[in-house]
C-alpha positions as CSV (number, residue, x, y, z in Angstrom):
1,X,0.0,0.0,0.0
2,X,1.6,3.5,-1.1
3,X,1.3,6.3,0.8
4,X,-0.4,7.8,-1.8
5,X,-3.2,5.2,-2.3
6,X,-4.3,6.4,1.3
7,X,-5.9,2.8,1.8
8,X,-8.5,2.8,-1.1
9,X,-6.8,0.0,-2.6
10,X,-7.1,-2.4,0.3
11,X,-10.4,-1.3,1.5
12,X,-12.2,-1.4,-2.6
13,X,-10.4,-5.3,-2.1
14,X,-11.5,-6.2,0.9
15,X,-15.4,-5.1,0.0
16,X,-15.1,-7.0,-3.3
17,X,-14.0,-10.0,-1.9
18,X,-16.8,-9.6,1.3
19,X,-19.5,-8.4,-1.2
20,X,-21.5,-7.8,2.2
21,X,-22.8,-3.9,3.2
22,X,-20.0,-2.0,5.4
23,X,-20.3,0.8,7.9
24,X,-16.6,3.1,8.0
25,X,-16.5,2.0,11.6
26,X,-16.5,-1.3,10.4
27,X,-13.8,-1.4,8.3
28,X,-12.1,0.3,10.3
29,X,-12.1,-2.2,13.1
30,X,-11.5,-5.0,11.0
31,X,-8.8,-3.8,8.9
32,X,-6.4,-1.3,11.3
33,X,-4.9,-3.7,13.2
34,X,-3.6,-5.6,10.3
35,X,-3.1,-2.7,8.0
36,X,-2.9,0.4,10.0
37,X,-5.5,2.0,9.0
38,X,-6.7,5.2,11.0
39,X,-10.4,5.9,11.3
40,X,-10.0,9.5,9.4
41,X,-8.3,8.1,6.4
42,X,-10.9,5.0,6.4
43,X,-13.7,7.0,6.0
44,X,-11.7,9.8,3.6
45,X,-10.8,6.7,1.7
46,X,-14.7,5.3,1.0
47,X,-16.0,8.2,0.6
48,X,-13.2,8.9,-2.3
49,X,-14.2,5.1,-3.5
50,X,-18.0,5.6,-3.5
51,X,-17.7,9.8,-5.7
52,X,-15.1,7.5,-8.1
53,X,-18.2,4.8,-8.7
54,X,-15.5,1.8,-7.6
55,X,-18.1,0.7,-4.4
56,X,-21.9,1.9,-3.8
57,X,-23.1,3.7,-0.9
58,X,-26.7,4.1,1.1
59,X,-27.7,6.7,3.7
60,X,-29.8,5.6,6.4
61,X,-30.5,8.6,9.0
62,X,-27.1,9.4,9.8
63,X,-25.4,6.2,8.9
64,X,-23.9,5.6,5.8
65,X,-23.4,1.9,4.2
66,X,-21.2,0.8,1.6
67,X,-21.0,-2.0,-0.6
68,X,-19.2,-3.8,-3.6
69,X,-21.2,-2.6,-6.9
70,X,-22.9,-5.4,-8.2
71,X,-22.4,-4.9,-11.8
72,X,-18.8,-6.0,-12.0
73,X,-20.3,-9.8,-10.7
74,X,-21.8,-12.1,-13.4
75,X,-25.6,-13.2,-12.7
76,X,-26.6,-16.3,-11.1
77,X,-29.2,-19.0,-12.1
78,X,-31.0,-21.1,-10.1
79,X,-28.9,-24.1,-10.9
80,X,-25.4,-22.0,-9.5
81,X,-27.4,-20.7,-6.3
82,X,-28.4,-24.8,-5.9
83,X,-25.1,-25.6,-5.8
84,X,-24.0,-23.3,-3.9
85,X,-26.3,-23.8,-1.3
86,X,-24.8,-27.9,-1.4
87,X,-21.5,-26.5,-1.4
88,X,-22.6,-24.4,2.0
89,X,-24.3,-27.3,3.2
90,X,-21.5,-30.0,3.0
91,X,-19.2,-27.6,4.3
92,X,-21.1,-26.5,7.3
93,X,-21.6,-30.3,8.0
94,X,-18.0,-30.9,7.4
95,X,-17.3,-27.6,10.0
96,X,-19.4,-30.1,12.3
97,X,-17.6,-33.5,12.3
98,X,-14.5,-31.6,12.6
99,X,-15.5,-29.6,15.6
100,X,-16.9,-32.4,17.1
101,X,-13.2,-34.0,16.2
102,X,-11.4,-31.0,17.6
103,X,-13.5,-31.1,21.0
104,X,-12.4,-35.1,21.0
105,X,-8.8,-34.7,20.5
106,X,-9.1,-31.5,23.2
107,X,-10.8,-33.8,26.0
108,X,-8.0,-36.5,24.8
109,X,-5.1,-34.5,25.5
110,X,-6.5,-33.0,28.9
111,X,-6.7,-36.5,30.0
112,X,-2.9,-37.0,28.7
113,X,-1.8,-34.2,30.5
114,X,-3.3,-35.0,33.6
115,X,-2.2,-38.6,33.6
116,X,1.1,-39.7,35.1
117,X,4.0,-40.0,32.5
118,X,6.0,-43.7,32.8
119,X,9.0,-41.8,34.7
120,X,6.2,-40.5,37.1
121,X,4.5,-43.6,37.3
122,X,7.8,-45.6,38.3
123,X,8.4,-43.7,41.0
124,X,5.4,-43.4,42.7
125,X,5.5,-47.0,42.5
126,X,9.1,-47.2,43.8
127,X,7.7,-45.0,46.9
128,X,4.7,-46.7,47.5
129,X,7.2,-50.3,47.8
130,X,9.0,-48.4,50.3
131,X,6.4,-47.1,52.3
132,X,5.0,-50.9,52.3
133,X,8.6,-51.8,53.7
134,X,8.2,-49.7,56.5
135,X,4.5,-50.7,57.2
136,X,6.3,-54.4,57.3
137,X,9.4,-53.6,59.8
138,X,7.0,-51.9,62.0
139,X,4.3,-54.7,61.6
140,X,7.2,-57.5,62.5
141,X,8.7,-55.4,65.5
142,X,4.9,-55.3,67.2
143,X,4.6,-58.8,66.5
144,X,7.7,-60.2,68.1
145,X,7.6,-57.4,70.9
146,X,7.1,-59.3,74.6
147,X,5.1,-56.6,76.6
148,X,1.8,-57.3,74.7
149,X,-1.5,-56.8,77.2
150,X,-3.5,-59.6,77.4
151,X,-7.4,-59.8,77.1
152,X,-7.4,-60.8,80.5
153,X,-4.8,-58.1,81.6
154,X,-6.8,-55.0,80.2
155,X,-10.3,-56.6,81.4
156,X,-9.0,-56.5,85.1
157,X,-8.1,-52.8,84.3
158,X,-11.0,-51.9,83.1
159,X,-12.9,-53.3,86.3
160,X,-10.3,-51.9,88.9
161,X,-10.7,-48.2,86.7
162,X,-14.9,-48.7,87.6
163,X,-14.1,-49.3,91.1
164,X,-11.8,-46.5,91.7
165,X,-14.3,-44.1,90.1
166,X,-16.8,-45.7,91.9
167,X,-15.3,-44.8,95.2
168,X,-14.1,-41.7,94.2
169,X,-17.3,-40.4,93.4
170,X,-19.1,-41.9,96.6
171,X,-16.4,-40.1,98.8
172,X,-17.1,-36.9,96.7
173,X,-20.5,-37.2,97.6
174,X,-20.1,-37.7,101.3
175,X,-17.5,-35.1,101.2
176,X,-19.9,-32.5,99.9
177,X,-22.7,-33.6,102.7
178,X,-20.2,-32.9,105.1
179,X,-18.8,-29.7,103.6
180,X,-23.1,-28.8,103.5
181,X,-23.4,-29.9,107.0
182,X,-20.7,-27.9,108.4
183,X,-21.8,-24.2,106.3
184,X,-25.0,-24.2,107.9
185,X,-23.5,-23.1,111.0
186,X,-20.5,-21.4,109.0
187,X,-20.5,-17.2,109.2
188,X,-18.9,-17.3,105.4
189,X,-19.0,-18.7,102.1
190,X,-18.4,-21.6,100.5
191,X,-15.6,-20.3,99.3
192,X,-14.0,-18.6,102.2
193,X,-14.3,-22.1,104.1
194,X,-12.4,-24.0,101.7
195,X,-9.8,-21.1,101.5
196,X,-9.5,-21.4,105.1
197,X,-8.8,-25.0,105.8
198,X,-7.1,-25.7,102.4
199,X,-9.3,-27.5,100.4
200,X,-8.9,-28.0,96.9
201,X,-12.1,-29.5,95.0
202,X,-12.4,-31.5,91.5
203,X,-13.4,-28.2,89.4
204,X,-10.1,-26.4,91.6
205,X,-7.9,-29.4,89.8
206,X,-9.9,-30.0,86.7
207,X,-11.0,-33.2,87.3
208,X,-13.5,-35.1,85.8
209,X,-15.5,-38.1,86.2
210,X,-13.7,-40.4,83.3
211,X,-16.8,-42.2,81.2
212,X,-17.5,-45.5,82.4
């Protein structure tokens, strides 16, 4: 494009070979970033193309359309618009299949990108064997260890552990009826008493009755 073509070349091409209507803005949008085109010289350029009679142009209100001028394309019959409209037709459903294609060979390759290469996949497994080797050592050394509690053994824990508790909470209980007995003739509180002869209670310690 010369400087002195100012465009018109490139834009009279472009609307031959679209043969579709054209705003300025429109051209301008789809042909400065691959031409650098301004606006100003885009529409100075059409405007030169539609006085020279190269492309035709329509006012509507404000807006101005331009298009190819039909008299430089050769007629068509009904027999070349059939065909064309097979041509469109086996093309759009070609279009299909291979988008359809396209969208198989995308899921495809997420799958492959997400799946473990054989390096990967060796290793892992190489860990994993490791891991189970250390599950095994630590199996064997529990097995052959001698200070294993019996049944027997931890059933006569359990029933000494719900004694205890047993007696620890009936001498909580006759502690606190004595404690009662004692602060109805007491000038103080509760509190004060057990301050004064050095008492510490369960909630002092934060004890608790274990579950039985």
């Amino acid at each position: 494009m010369s400087k002195k073509d100012n465009g018109t070349s490139v834009i009279l091409a472009y609307i031959n070979e679209k043969n579709r209507p054209y705003s300025a803005q429109d051209v301008f949008c789809n042909l400065q970033k691959q031409h650098g085109l301004g606006k100003t010289a885009v529409v100075k350029a059409m405007d030169l193309l539609a006085q020279e009679g190269k492309i035709k142009e329509k006012t509507y209100g404000k807006q101005k359309i331009y298009f190819a001028d039909q008299s430089q394309f050769r007629d068509v019959n009904d027999a070349d618009l059939k065909a064309m409209d097979k041509q469109i037709s086996e093309l759009s459903a070609e279009v299909q299949t291979l988008t359809q294609s396209c969208r198989q060979l995308d899921t495809e390759l997420k799958e492959l990108n997400s799946s473990l290469t054989t390096e990967e996949m060796m290793a892992e497994i190489q860990e994993l064997k490791a891991e189970c080797s250390g599950y095994k050592a630590r199996l064997e050394k529990i097995k052959s260890a001698t200070n294993h509690v019996t049944p027997e053994e931890k059933e006569k824990v359990y029933k000494e552990r719900e004694v205890f508790v047993k007696e620890w909470k009936k001498r909580k209980r006759l502690a606190s009826d004595m404690m009662d007995a004692i602060l109805e003739g007491y000038p103080k509180s509760k509190k004060e008493f057990l301050e004064e002869v050095g008492v510490e209670t369960d909630e002092d310690c934060k004890a608790v009755f274990p579950n039985t």
